[in-house]
N, C-alpha and C positions, 0 to 999 in steps of 0.2 A: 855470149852465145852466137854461133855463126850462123847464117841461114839461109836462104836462095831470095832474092826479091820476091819472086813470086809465089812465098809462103810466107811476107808481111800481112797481118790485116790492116784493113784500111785505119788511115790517123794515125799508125804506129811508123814513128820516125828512127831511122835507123843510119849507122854510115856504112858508108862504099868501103871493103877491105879490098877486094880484088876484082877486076873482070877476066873470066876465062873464054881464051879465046888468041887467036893469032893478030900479029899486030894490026893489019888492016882492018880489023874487027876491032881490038881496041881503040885505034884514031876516029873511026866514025864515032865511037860512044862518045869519048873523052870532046870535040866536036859539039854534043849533044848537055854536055855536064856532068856526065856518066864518070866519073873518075875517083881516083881511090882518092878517100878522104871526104869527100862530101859527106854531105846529108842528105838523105832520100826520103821522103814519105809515100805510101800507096794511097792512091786520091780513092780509085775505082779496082774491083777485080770482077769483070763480068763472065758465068762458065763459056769456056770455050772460045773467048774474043780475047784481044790485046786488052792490057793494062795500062792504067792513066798510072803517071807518074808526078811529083812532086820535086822541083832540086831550085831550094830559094822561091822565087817569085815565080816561076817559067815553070806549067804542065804540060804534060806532054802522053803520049801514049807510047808503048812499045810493044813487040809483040810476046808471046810467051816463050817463045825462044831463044828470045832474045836476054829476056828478064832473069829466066833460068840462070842465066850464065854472067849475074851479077851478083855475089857474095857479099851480105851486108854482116853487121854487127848490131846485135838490137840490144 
């Protein structure tokens, strides 16, 4: 089942299918670990604030508009 990252609940591990978005938007994720094929977990989802992210050993936050526009597989 497909989903948005920022409709993971937290501890729920999922992989990267796509990132939507133009390439300069994709090379800063992919940069970050952000890229198709990983693994992601959602650490934190606080309302209204960025989301902490999980990829391997490395957390990280992003914003929600950013996250939106990460397509996992859970």
């Amino acid at each position: 089942m497909e989903a948005r990252l920022t409709e993971l609940e937290p501890g729920v591990v999922a992989k990267i299918t796509r990132v939507e978005g133009g390439h300069g938007f994709q090379r800063r994720l992919r940069t970050r670990g952000l890229r198709e094929g990983r693994s992601v977990s959602l650490v934190t989802r606080q309302p209204g604030g960025p989301i902490v992210v999980r990829i391997g050993g490395t957390q990280f936050s992003i914003g929600r508009g950013v996250a939106r526009k990460v397509i996992v597989e859970v």
